[in-house]
ZAMARGU-4260 file (C-alpha; in steps of 0.2 Angstrom, whole numbers, plus 5000, padded with zeros to 4 digits):
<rodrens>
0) 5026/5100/4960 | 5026/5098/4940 | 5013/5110/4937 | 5011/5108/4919 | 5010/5088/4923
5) 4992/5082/4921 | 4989/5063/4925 | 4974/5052/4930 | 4973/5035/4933 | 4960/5021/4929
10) 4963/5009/4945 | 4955/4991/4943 | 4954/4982/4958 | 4951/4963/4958 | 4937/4961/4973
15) 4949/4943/4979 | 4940/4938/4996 | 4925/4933/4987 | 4921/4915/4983 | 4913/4914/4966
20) 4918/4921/4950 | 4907/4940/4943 | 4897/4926/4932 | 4899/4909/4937 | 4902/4897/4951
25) 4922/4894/4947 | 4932/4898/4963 | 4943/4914/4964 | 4954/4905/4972 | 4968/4903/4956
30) 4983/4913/4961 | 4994/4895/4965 | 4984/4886/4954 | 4988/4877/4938 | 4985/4888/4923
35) 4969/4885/4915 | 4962/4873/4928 | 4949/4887/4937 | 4937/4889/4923 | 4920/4884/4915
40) 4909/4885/4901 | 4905/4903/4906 | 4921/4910/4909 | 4928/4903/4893 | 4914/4910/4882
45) 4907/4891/4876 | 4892/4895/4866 | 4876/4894/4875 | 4884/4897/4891 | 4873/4910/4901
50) 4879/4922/4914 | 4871/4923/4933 | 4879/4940/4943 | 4886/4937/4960 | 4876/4950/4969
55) 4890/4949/4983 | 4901/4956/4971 | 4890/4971/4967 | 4889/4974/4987 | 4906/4976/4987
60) 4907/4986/4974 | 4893/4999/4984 | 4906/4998/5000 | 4920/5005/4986 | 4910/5017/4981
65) 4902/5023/4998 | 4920/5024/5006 | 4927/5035/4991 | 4913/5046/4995 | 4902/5043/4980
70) 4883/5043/4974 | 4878/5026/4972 | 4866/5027/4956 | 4847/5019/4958 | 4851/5009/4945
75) 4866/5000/4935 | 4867/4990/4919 | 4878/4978/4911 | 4887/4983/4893 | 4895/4972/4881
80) 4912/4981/4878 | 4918/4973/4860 | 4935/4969/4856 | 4946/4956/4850 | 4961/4950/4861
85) 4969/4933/4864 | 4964/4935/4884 | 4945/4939/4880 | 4938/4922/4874 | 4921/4928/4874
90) 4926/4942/4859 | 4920/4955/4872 | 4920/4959/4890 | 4905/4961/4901 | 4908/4980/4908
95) 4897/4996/4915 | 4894/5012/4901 | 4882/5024/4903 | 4875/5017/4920 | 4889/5015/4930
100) 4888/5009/4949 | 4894/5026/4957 | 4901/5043/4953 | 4908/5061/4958 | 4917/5055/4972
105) 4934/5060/4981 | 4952/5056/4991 | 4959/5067/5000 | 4979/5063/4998 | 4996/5071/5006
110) 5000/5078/4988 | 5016/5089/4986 | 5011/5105/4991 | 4998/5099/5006 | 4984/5091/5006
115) 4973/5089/4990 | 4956/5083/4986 | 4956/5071/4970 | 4940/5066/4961 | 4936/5053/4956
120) 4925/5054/4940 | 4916/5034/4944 | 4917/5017/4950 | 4911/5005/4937 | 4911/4983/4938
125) 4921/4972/4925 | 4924/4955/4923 | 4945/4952/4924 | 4951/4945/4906 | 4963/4931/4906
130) 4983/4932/4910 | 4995/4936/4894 | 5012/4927/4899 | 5024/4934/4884 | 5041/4922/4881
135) 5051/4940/4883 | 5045/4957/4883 | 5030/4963/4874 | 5039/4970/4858 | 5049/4956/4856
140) 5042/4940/4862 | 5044/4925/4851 | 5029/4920/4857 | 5012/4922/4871 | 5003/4910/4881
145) 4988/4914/4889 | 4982/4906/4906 | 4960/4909/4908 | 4961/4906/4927 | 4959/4924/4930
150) 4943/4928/4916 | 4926/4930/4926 | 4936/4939/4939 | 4926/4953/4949 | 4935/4970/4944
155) 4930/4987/4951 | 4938/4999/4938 | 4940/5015/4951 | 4944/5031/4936 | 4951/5046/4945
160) 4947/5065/4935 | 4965/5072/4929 | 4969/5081/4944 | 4987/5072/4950 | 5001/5081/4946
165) 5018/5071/4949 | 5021/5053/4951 | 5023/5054/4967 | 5007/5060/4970 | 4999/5044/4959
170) 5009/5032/4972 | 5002/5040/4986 | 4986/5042/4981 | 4986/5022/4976 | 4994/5018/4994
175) 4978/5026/5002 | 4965/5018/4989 | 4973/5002/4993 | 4973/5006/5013 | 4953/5010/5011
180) 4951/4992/5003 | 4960/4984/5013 | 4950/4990/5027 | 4931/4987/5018 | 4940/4968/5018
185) 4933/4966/4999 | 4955/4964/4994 | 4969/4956/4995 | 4983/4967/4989 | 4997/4955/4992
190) 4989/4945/4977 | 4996/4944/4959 | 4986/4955/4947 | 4976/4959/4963 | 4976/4979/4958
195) 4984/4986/4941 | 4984/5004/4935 | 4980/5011/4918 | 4990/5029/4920 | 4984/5045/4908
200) 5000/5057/4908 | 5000/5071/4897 | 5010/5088/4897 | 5001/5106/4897 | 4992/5109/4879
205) 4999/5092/4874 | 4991/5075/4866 | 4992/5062/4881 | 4998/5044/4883 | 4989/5029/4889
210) 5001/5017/4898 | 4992/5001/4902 | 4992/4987/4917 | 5007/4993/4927 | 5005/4980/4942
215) 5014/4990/4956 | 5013/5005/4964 | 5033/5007/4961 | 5031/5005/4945 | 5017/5018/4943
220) 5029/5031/4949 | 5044/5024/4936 | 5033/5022/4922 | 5025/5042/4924 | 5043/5047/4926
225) 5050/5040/4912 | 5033/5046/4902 | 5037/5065/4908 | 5055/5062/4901 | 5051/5056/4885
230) 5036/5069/4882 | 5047/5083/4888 | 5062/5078/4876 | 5049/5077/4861 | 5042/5094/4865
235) 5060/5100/4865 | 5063/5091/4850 | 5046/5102/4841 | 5038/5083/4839 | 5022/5081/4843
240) 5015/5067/4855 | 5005/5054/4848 | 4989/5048/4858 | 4993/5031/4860 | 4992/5016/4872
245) 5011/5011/4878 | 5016/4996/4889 | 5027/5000/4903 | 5042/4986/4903 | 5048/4982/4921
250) 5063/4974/4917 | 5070/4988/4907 | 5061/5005/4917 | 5053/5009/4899 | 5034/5012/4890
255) 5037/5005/4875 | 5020/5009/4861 | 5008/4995/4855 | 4993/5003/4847 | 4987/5020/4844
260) 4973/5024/4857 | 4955/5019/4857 | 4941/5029/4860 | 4925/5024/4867 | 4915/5021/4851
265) 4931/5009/4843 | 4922/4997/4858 | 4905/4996/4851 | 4895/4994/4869 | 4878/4990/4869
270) 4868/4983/4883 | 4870/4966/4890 | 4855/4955/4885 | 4859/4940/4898 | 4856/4953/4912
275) 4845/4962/4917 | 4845/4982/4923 | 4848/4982/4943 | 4842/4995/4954 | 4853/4995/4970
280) 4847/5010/4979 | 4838/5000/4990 | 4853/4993/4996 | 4864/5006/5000 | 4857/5011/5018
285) 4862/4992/5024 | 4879/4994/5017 | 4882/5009/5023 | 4877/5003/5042 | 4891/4991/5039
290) 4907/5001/5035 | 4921/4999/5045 | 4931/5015/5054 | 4941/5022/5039 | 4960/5024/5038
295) 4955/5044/5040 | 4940/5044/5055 | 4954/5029/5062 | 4969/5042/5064 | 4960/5055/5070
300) 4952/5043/5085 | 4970/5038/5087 | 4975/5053/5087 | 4963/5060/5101 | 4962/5045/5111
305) 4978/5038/5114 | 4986/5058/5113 | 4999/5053/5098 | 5006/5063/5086 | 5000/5064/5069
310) 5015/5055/5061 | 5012/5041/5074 | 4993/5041/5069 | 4996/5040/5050 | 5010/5028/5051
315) 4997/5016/5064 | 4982/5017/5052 | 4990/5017/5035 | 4989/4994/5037 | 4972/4988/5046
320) 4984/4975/5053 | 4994/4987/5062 | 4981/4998/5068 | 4973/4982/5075 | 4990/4975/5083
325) 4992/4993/5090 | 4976/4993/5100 | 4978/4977/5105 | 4995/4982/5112 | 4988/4999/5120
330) 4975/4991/5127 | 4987/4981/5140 | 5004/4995/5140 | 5004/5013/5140 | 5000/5019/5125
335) 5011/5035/5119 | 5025/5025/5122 | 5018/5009/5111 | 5013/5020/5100 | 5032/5024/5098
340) 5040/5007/5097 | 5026/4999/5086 | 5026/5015/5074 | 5045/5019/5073 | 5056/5002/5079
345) 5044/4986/5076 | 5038/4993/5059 | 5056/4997/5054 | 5062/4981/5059 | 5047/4971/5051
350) 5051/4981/5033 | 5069/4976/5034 | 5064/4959/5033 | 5049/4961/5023 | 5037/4953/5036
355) 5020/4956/5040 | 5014/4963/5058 | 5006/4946/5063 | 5026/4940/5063 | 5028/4947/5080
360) 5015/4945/5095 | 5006/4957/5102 | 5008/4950/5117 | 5027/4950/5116 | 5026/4968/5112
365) 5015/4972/5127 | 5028/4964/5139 | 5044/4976/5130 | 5035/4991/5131 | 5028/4987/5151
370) 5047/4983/5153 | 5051/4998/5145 | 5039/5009/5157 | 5046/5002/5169 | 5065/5006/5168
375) 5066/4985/5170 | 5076/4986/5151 | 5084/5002/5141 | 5079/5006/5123 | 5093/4996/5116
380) 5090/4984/5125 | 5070/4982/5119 | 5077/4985/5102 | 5089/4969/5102 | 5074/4960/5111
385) 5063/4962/5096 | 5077/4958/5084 | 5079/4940/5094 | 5061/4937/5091 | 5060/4942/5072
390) 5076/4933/5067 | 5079/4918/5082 | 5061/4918/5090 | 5061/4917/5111 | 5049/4928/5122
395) 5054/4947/5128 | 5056/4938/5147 | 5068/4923/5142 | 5077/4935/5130 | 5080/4947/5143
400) 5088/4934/5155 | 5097/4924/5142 | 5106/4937/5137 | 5108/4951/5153 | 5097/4963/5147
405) 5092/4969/5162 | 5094/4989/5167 | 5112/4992/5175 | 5110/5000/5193 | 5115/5019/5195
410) 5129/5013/5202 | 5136/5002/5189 | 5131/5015/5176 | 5142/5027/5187 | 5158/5017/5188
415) 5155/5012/5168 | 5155/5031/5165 | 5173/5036/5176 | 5179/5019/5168 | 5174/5027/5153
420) 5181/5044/5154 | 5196/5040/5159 | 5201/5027/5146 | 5195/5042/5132 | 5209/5056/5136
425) 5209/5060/5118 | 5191/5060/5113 | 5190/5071/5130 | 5201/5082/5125 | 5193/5086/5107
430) 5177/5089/5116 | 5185/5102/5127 | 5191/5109/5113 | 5173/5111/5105 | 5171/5095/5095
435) 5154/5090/5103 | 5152/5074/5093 | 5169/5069/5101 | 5158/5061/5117 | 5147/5050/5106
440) 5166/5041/5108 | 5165/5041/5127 | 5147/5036/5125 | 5148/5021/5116 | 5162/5014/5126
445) 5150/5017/5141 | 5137/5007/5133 | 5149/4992/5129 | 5153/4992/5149 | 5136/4994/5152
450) 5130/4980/5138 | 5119/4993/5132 | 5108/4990/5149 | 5111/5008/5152 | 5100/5023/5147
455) 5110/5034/5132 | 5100/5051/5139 | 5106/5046/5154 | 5123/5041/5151 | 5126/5057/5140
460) 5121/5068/5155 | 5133/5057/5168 | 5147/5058/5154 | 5145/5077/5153 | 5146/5080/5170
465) 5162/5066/5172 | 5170/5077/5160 | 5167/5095/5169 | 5172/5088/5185 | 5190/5081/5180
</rodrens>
């Protein structure tokens, strides 16, 4: 760990699976849409346009903020945040200040030298500006357009206190925030602009950076890595970092600087006088009825009731679509052993092709792991069978008798292994010589014979004792 690193992140989350815009009626239904075709006198700032909250939105924002383990404040208020930029047709944006939604919560992360408990400082709502679409990269672009589709979004700005310390930690700590969210249901992570980062990095004793709207969790890590870099080389150098806000440029793995940084005063808040103060604390026992299981209390159940290990457990409830197809799978096939193939080989399989779990069925997956139980098929065996139905389709059953799959007797596994040996005189010979890896030779030519419907523990043990008895 960096320990003289000090980071902290400004996370704004765009609560997508509502229907309506944070002020008006406009659907947030945009991301394939036509630029500039989802908006509305409100969202576009017309004069005499009035706003109306969406009170679903600020529910959602009190799931966040329970989950994160924060005080939801009696009451909230809406601010007027001033500043000129060509996404912002209003001249300002409709944010939280002094009353903001929830605060003093926490995350507990797997940081770099165990766990760690990060606070989060509050959790207050936004409306999403508009899109900047720049003809080249920020600092050179001939020129910008700007798309208003995504103004009047509902953002839930999540602010972290400075206690990360390595980008490494920042990614994680954004994988399990996302997790959480994707389990309340209030986003959809796998939309464009869906969650973007504002990341604080400073070094010990030094002035920090602000580098704005980094739209992956990849490129979170990159840009505080190259940021550490470029500190670093400037401390070396005896010059003294600027506070300033930089863009981090994706293309080229850079923070580039755009304007020295604002504090809070530059913004002018004052309250908004289309709304009115809200108290929500008489909402907040409801809500809380209605959480879900969270990724944490879900691995632990996992853990205890299905008698997994912890990797298993965490790698299962990182996705709510996993965990979900898991169960479903357990429920019908012996669990520790699902818990295996779903955890270790399907999800491997499914990230090679970039798929989503609901690719594959949860009932095929019950049928290769009852088959597996059985002895019916051996692990490479299951393996191709999944394969078959990610990249051909087919079910387990057909695939298995299309293709032979089925689990060679003892006896065939028997002649495949003195076949075996004595075709390999010189991969024998090295074994007995004390080359151990020498019989992953004798092994592999077995399971060729065998068409990989032979059990490799197996065959290892029947090759050893082949070999010692000639």
């Amino acid at each position: 760990m960096e320990t003289d690193v000090i980071i902290g992140l400004e996370i704004h989350v765009q609560l997508n699976k509502l229907n309506s815009k944070m002020f008006c009626g406009c659907s947030t239904n945009y991301h394939n849409s036509e630029p500039n075709s989802h908006t509305c006198p409100v969202c576009l700032g017309l004069p005499g346009s009035l706003p109306v909250l969406n009170k679903k939105a600020v529910e959602y924002g009190i799931r966040v903020g329970l989950a994160l383990d924060c005080k939801i404040e009696e009451q909230t208020l809406f601010y007027r945040k001033n500043y000129y930029y060509p996404d912002l047709p209003k001249g300002f944006q409709i944010s939280q200040y002094d009353y903001p939604l929830a605060t003093g919560g926490h995350l507990l992360i797997k940081g770099d030298d165990g766990e760690r408990q990060i606070r989060i400082t509050r959790a207050h709502m936004e409306e999403d500006p508009g899109r900047l679409i720049h003809a080249g990269t920020i600092d050179k672009a001939k020129y910008t357009m700007v798309d208003y589709n995504r103004c009047g979004m509902p953002l839930l700005e999540v602010v972290t206190e400075p206690d990360l310390r390595s980008p490494k930690e920042a990614r994680v700590f954004l994988d399990k925030l996302r997790s959480i969210l994707e389990y309340l249901d209030v986003f959809d992570g796998n939309l464009e602009g869906s969650m973007r980062v504002d990341a604080n990095i400073s070094l010990a004793g030094g002035d920090r950076a602000e580098v704005k709207n980094i739209s992956s969790h990849k490129g979170v890590e990159k840009a505080l890595s190259y940021e550490i870099t470029r500190q670093r080389n400037l401390k070396r150098r005896n010059i003294k970092v600027v506070q300033e806000t930089r863009h981090f440029d994706e293309l080229r793995n850079i923070t580039v600087s755009i304007r020295s940084k604002e504090q809070a005063h530059d913004y002018r808040y004052y309250p908004e006088a289309d709304l009115v103060p809200i108290r929500v604390a008489t909402w907040v026992p409801a809500i809380k009825a209605s959480l879900p299981e969270l990724p944490d209390a879900k691995r632990d159940r996992f853990r205890e009731q299905y008698g997994m290990t912890d990797d298993h457990a965490k790698a299962l409830t990182s996705d709510i679509k996993v965990a979900n197809f898991y169960e479903l799978v357990a429920a019908r096939a012996a669990p520790k052993l699902a818990a295996v193939w779903v955890a270790n080989v399907l999800k491997g399989e499914l990230n090679y092709r970039s798929l989503a779990v609901d690719s594959f069925k949860p009932d095929h997956m019950v049928e290769i792991v009852n088959m597996l139980d059985s002895g019916r098929i051996a692990e490479d065996a299951a393996v191709q069978i999944i394969r078959t139905i990610l990249d051909k389709g087919g079910s387990p059953g057909q695939i298995v008798s299309d293709l032979g799959l089925t689990r060679a007797g003892d006896d065939a596994v028997l002649r495949a292994v003195r076949e075996a040996v004595a075709e390999s005189v010189v991969a024998v010979e090295d074994f007995r010589g004390g080359n151990e890896r020498a019989l992953n030779y004798v092994i592999g030519l077995v399971m060729k014979k065998t068409k990989g419907r032979a059990d490799p523990a197996e065959v290892h043990r029947l090759v050893v004792e082949e070999v010692e008895r000639t």
